[in-house]
N, C-alpha and C positions, 0 to 999 in steps of 0.2 A: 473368571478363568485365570490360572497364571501358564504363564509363556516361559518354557523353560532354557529353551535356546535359541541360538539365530537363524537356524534351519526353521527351527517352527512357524517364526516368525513370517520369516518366507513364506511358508507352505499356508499359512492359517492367519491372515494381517489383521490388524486389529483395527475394526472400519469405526469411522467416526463420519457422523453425521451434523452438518451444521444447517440450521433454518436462518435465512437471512433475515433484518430485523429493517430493512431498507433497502431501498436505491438510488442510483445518482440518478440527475438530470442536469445532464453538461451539453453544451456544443461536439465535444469532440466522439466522434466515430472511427471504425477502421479508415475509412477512406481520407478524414481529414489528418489523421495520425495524431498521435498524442505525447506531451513533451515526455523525455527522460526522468526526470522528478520535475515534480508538480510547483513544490517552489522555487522553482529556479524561472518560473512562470508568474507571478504573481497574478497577472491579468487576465488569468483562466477563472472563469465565474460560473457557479452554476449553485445547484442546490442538490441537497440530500432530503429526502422522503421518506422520513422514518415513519413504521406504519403504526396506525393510531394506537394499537395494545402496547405499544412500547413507547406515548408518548410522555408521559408520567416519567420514565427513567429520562428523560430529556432537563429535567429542572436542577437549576443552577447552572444548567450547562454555557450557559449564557456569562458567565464570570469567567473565563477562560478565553482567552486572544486566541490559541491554535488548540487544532484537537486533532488525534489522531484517529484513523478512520481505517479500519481494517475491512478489508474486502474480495469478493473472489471471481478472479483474474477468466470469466467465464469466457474468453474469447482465447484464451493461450492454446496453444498450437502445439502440445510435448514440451520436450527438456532434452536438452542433451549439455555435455559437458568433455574439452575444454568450451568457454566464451570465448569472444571475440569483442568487447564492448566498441559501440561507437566512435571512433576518432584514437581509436588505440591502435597499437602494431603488434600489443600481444594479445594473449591469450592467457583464462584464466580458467579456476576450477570454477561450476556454475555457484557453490556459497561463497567465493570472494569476489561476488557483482552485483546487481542489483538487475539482471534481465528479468524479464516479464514471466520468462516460457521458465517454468519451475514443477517439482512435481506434485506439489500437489495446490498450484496454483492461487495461492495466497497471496495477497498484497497490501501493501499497509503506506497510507500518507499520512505529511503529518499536514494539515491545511489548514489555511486562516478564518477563523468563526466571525463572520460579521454578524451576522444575526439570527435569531431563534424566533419563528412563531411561529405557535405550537405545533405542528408538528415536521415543520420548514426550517430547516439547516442553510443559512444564506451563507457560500462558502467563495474562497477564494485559492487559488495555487492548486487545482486539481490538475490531475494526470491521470484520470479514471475515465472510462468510455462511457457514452451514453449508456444508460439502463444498465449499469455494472451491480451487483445484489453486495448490498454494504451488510457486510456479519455483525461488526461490532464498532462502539466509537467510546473515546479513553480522551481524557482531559491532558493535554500535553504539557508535562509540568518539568522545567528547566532543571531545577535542583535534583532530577530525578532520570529525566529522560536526555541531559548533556552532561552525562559524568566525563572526570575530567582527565580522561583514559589521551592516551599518546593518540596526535593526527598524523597519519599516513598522508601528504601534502602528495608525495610522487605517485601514490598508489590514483589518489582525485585528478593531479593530472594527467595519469596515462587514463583515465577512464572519460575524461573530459569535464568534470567540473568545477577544475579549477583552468585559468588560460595557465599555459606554460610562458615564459617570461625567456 
């Protein structure tokens, strides 16, 4: 079908369905709460449960130190926008942050691959809840995924990732 304007859009949205291809199995729950990004954690361990028709896409995945792991945020709560992030005093538009509560509830880490068998993702630096439905998982590859675009140092520190000095 095409979509001729942003009225239509509106009125007639154009649904996308995604089938999960995994799940986590972490420690972390709502009640134990979960870090801000996952590597700033390194000590968070769990594994990812990829289900066995998709264990076959798992090979060579094993050659890669971190992998990115795209996932959906099934415990978020809405969106709204300005943010407020953690340890800030301002406030932002909700795409200049990294909050959970987003609209259409997507999430993506990038986390350390310690080990693969077959169909067990031995991982490290998650920030993902218990039994979170992992959509998709991407080899994280430096020359590709840290292009060497301007750091925003003040933007990390009002948001809490870097300490202020």
């Amino acid at each position: 079908r095409t979509i001729q304007s942003e009225e239509q859009i509106k009125q007639d949205p154009v649904k996308v369905v995604y089938h999960s291809i995994g799940i986590f199995h972490t420690e972390l729950t709502p009640q134990t709460g979960s870090p801000r990004q996952g590597i700033l954690q390194p000590e968070n361990k769990g594994t990812i449960e990829v289900y066995p028709e998709y264990q076959e896409a798992l090979r060579d995945l094993e050659k890669y130190e971190y992998i990115i792991v795209i996932y959906h945020m099934h415990l978020s709560k809405g969106w709204h926008t300005p943010v407020r992030p953690p340890s800030s005093s301002h406030t932002f538009g909700l795409f200049a942050t990294r909050s959970p509560n987003r609209p259409n509830s997507i999430g993506f880490s990038v986390i350390k691959l310690k080990k693969v068998e077959g169909n067990i993702l031995h991982v490290r630096g998650i920030d993902a809840f218990n039994k979170t439905p992992v959509l998709d998982i991407k080899p994280w590859l430096p020359s590709i995924d840290c292009p060497g675009g301007k750091i925003n140092l003040d933007i990390e520190k009002e948001i809490g990732l870097k300490k202020k000095k």
